[in-house]
C-alpha positions as CSV (number, residue, x, y, z in Angstrom):
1,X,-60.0,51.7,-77.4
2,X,-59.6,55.4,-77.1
3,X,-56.6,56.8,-79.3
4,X,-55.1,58.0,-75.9
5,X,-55.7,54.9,-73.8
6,X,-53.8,53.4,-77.0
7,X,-51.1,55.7,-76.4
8,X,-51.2,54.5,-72.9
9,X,-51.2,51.0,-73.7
10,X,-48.1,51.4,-76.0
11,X,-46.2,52.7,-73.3
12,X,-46.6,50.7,-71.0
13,X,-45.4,47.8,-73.2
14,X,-42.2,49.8,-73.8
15,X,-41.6,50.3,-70.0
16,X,-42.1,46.6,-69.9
17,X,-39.5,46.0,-72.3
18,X,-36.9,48.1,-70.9
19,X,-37.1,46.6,-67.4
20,X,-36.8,43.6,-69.1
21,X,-33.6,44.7,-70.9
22,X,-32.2,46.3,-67.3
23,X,-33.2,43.2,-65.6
24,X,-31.4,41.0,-68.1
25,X,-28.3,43.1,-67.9
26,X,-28.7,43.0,-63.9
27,X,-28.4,39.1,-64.3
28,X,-24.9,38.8,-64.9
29,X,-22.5,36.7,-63.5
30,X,-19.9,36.5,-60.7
31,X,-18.2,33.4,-61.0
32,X,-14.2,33.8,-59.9
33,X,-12.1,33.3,-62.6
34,X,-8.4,32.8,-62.6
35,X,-5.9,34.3,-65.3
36,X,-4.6,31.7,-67.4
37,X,-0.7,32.4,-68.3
38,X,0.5,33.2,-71.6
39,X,2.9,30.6,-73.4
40,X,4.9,31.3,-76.8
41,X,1.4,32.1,-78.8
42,X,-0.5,34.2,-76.0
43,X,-4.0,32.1,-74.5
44,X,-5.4,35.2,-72.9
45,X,-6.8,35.8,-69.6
46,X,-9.8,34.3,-68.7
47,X,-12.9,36.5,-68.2
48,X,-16.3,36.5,-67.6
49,X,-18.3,39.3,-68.1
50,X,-21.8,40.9,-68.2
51,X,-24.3,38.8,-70.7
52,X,-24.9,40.2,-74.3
53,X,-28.1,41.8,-74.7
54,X,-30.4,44.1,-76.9
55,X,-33.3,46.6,-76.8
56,X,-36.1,43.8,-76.9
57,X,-34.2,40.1,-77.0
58,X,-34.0,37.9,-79.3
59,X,-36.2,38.3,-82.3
60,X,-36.1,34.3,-83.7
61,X,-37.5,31.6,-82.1
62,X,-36.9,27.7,-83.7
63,X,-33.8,25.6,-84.3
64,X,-30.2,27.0,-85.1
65,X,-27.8,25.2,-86.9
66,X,-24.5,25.3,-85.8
67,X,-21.4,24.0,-87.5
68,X,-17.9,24.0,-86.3
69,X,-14.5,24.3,-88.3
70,X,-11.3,23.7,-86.3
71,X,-8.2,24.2,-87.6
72,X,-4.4,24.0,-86.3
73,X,-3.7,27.8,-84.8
74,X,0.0,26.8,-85.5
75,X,-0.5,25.0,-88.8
76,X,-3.6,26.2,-90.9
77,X,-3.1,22.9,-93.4
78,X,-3.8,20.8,-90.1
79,X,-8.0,20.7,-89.2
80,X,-9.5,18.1,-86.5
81,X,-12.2,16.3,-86.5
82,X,-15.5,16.5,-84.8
83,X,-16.0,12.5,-84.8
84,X,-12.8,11.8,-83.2
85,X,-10.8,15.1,-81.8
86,X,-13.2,17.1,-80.2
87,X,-17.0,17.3,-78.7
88,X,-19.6,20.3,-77.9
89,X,-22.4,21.1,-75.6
90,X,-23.8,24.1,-75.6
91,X,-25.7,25.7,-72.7
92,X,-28.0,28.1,-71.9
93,X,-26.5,29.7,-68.2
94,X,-29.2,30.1,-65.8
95,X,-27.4,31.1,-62.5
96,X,-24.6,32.5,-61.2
97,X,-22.7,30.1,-59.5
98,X,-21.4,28.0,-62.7
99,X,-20.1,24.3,-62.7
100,X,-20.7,25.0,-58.6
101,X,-24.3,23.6,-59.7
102,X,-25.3,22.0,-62.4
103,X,-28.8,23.4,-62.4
104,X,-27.5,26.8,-63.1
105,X,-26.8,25.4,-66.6
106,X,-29.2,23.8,-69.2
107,X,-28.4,21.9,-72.3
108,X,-29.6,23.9,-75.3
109,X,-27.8,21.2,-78.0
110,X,-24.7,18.7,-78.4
111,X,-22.4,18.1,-81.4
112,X,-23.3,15.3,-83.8
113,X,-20.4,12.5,-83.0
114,X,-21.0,11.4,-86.7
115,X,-20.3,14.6,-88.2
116,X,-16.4,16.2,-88.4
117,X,-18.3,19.7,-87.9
118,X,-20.0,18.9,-84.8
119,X,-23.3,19.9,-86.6
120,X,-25.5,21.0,-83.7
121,X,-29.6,22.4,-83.3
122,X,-29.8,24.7,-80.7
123,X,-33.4,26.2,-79.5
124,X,-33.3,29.2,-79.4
125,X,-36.4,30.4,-77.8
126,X,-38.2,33.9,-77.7
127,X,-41.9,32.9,-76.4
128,X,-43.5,36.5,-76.8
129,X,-42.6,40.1,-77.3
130,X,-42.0,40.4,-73.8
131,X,-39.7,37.6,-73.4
132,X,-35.7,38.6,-73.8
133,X,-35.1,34.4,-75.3
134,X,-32.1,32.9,-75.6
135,X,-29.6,35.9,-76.6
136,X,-26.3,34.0,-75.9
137,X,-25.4,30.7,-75.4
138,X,-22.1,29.2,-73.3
139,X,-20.4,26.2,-75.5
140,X,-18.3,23.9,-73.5
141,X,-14.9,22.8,-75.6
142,X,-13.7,18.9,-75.0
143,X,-11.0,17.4,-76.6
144,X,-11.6,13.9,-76.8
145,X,-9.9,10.9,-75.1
146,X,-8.1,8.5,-78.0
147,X,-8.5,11.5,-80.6
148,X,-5.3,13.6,-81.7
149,X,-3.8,15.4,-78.8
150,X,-4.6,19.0,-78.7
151,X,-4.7,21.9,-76.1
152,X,-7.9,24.5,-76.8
153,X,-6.3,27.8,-78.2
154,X,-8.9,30.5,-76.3
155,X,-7.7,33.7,-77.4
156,X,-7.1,32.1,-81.4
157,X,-10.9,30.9,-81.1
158,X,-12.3,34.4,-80.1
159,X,-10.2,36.4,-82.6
160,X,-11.4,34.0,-85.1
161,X,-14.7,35.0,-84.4
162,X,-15.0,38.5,-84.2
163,X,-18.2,39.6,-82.0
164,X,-19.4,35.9,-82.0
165,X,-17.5,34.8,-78.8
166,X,-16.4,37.4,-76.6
167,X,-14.7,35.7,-74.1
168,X,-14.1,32.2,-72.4
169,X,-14.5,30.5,-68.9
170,X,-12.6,27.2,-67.5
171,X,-15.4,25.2,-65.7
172,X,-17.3,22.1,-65.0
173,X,-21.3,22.5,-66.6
174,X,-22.1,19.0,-66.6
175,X,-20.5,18.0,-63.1
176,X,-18.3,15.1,-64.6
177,X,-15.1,16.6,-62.3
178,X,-13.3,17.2,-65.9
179,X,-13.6,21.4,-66.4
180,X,-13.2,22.8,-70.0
181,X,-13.1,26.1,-72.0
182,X,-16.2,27.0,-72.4
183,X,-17.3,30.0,-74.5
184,X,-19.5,32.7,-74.4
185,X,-21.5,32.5,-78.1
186,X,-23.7,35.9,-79.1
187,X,-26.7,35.2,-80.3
188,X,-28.2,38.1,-81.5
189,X,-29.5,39.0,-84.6
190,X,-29.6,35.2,-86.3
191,X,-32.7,36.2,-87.9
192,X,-32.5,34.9,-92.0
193,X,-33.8,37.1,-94.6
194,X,-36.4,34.1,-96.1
195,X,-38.4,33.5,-93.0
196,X,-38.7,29.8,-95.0
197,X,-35.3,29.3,-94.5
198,X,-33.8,28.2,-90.5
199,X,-30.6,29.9,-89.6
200,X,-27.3,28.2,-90.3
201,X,-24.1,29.8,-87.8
202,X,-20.3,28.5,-88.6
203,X,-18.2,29.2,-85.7
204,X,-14.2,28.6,-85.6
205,X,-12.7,26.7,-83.2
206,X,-8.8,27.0,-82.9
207,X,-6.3,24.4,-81.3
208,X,-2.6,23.5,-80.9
209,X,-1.2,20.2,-81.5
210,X,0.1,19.0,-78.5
211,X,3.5,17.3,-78.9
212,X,3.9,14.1,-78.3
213,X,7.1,14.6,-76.5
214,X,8.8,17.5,-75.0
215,X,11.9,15.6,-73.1
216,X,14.4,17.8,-71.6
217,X,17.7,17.6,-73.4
218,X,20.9,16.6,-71.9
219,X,23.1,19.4,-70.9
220,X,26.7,19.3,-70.6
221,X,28.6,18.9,-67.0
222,X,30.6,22.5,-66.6
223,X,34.3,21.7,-65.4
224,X,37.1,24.2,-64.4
225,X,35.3,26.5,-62.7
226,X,37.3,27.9,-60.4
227,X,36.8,29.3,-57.4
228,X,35.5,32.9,-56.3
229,X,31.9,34.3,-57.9
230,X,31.6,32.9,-61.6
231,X,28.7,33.1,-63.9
232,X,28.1,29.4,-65.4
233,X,25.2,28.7,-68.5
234,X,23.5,25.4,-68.2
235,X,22.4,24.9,-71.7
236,X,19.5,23.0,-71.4
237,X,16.4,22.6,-74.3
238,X,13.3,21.2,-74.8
239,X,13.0,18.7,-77.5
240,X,9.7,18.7,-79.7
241,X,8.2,15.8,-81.4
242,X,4.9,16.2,-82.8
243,X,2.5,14.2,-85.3
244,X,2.7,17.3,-87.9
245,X,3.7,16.4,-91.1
246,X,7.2,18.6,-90.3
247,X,7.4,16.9,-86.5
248,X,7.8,20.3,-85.4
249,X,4.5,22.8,-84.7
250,X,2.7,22.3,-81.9
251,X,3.0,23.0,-78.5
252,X,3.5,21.7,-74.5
253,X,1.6,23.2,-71.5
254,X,4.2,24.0,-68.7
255,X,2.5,23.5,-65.1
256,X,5.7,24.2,-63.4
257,X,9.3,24.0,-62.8
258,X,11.4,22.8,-60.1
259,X,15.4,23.4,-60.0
260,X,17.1,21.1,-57.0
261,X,20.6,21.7,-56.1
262,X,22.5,19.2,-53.2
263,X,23.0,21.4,-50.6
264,X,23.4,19.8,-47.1
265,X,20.5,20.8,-44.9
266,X,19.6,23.9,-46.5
267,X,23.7,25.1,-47.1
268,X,23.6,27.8,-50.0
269,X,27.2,28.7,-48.9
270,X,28.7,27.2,-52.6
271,X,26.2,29.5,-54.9
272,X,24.8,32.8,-55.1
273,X,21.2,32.8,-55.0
274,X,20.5,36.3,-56.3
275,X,23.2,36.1,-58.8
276,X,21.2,32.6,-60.2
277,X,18.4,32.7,-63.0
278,X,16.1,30.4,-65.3
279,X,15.1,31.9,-68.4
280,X,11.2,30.3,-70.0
281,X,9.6,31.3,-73.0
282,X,6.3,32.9,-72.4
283,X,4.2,35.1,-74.8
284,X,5.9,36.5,-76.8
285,X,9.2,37.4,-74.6
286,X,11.2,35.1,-72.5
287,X,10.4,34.8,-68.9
288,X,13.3,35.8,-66.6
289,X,12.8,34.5,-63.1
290,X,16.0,34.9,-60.3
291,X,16.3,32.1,-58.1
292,X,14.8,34.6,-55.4
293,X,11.8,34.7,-56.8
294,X,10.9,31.2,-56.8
295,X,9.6,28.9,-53.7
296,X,12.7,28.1,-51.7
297,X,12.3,24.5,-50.2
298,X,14.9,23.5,-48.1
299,X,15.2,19.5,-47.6
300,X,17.6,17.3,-46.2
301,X,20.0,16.9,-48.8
302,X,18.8,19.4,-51.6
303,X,17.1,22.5,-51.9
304,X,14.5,23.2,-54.3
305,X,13.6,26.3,-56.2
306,X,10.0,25.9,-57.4
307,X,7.5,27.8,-59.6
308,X,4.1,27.1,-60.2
309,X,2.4,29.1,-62.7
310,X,-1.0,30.0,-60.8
311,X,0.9,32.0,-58.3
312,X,-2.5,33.6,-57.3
313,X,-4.3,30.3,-56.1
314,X,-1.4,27.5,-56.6
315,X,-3.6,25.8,-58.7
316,X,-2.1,23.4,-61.4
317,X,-4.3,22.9,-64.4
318,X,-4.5,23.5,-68.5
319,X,-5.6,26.6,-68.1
320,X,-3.1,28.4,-65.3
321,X,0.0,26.7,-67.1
322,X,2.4,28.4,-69.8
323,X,2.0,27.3,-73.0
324,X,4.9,26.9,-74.8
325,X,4.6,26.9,-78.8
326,X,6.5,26.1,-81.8
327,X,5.1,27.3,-84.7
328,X,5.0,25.6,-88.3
329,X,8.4,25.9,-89.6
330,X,10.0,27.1,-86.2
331,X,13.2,25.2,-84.4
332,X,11.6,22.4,-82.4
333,X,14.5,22.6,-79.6
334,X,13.3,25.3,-77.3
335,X,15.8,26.9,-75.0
336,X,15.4,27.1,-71.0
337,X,19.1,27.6,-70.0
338,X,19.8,28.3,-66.4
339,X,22.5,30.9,-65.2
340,X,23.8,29.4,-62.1
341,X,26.4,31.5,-60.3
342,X,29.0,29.8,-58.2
343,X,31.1,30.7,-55.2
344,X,33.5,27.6,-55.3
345,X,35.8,28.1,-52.0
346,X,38.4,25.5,-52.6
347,X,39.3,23.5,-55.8
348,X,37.6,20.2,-54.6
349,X,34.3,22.2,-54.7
350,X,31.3,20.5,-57.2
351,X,27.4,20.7,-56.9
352,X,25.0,19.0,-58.9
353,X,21.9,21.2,-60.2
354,X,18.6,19.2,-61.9
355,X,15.5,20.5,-63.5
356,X,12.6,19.0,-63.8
357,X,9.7,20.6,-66.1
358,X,6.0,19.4,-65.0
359,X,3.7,19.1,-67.7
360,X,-0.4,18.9,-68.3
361,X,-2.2,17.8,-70.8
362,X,-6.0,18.9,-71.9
363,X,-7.5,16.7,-69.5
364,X,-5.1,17.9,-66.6
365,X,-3.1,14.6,-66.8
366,X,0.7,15.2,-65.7
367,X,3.8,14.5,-67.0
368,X,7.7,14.8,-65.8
369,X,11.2,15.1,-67.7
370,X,14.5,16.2,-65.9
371,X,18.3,15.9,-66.4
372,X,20.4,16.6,-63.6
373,X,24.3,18.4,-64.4
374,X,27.2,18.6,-62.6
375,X,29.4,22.0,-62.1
376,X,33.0,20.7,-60.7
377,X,35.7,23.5,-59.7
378,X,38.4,21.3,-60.9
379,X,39.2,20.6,-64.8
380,X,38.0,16.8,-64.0
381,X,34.5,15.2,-62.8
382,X,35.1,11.3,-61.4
383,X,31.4,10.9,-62.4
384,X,27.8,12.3,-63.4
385,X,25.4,13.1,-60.7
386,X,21.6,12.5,-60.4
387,X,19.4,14.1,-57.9
């Protein structure tokens, strides 16, 4: 060949390549994600963005071995275990329309079951120069049924990780109607200096113990209230037990909360709505909601103040719910007081208020604990009320 046909020749093969590239990029998907809500250690927001991708693809094609550390993101001491806490699959995504189809996903590896890191061998496959391979892979997240209770930590496992996992979807690859975290893993550059030698890839996965019970506590009745516009504190808490070795870190997904107070058909006359609010941790603050802002269900003989924390969609699942969080160390009674104003008319005046919490565990399985109070305008209460 002619030095200047080879010229030609050489860029055309580079033209080739960059479509490629562009065409890669252009692949990206559009699944709708919905925000997850922070809880006392933020989760994140779940994201999905454009696929990772170089100038020419993936330069390795053979097996990847990939290992898995996961650790407590409350209690570094604490680490699970791939043979009974947790399992992987890892996918290659080949369409945009996510756990909508499962041919828009294809297995690239699984966990070893036998192993505690979840050893797995992932092909990763770059046929020719011309061919972009496997340049990120998606790696589904399941805590496992009879294993130690734990709620995937999604923003702990991408800082952990640094450009390794960028960011994390909640969805269903394999169809089984159980969706999971599953994360975006960068592929790129896995290359090892001794071309002998296979790749090797430790990734960190992060988790929260969930407790094994977060009752509400008992809060004191309120007497002697008096009538006109007063300002009362229900002093309710949430009581952590956990398997940790100081029954304390860990942490409880929050769905939503419902406060009922027994007001004949719909009759708010007794209380000030406006003037009434719940205070919930989330993030790193505390969540200050007034009564107004909540869903207002009137029903026979109570009305009900509800709040569901997906207010984009309604949907109640792991990931839309607050995850509330006691760290190692920290004061497993959390506080959610309520502060309830009153507008007592005549002495004989009383309501009873209850809150219930709704929680979910990993596998979106719900739970309830409530305690119902009563708020008397006289400086005696003939007996406790339940709603």
């Amino acid at each position: 060949m002619a030095l200047g046909q080879m010229g030609k020749a050489v860029a055309i093969v580079a033209v080739l390549i960059v479509v490629g590239a562009i065409a890669f990029i252009a692949s990206g998907s559009d699944i709708p994600i919905r925000s997850q809500s922070g809880g006392t250690a933020q989760t994140g927001d779940l994201t999905d963005t454009q696929p990772i991708t170089q100038v020419g693809g993936q330069n390795f094609d053979g097996l990847l071995t990939v290992t898995w550390d996961a650790r407590d993101s409350n209690d570094p001491a604490l680490t699970y275990d791939g043979t009974t806490d947790f399992d992987v699959i890892c996918y290659e995504r080949l369409g945009d329309n996510g756990g909508a189809n499962v041919r828009d996903w294809e297995v690239l590896g699984s966990g070893d079951d036998n192993t505690t890191d979840e050893s797995t061998r992932i092909n990763v496959r770059a046929s020719s120069s011309l061919d972009d391979g496997v340049t990120e892979m998606w790696c589904e997240i399941t805590p496992e049924v009879g294993g130690t209770g734990i709620y995937f930590d999604m923003a702990g496992t991408i800082k952990a990780n640094g450009d390794r996992i960028d960011t994390c979807i909640y969805d269903d690859p394999n169809l089984d109607q159980t969706p999971d975290f599953v994360c975006r893993v960068r592929l790129l550059d896995i290359s090892p200096t001794d071309p002998n030698n296979l790749p090797t890839m430790e990734l960190r996965l992060k988790f929260m113990e969930e407790a094994t019970s977060a009752n509400l506590g008992v809060a004191d009745s309120i007497l002697d209230i008096g009538t006109g516009n007063v300002d009362n504190r229900i002093k309710w808490s949430i009581n952590f037990v956990t398997t940790s070795s100081q029954n304390d870190a860990g942490a409880i997904a929050l769905s939503q909360f419902v406060i009922a107070v027994n007001a004949t058909e719909g009759d708010d006359t007794l209380y000030d709505v406006g003037g009434s609010q719940i205070e919930v941790p989330n993030g790193a603050n505390v969540q200050r909601l007034k009564f107004t802002q909540l869903d207002d269900i009137p029903l026979t003989s109570k009305i009900q103040y509800k709040w569901n924390y997906d207010q984009t969609t309604g949907q109640r699942d792991v990931a839309s719910a607050n995850l509330i969080v006691v760290q190692k160390g920290g004061d497993p009674e959390v506080d959610i007081p309520v502060l309830f104003e009153t507008r007592f008319g005549a002495i004989t005046d009383a309501l009873c208020i209850d809150l219930e919490l709704e929680y979910v565990d990993s596998f979106n399985v719900f739970s309830n604990t409530n305690d119902s109070v009563e708020l008397v305008a006289d400086t005696t209460n003939a007996d406790e009320c339940e709603l």
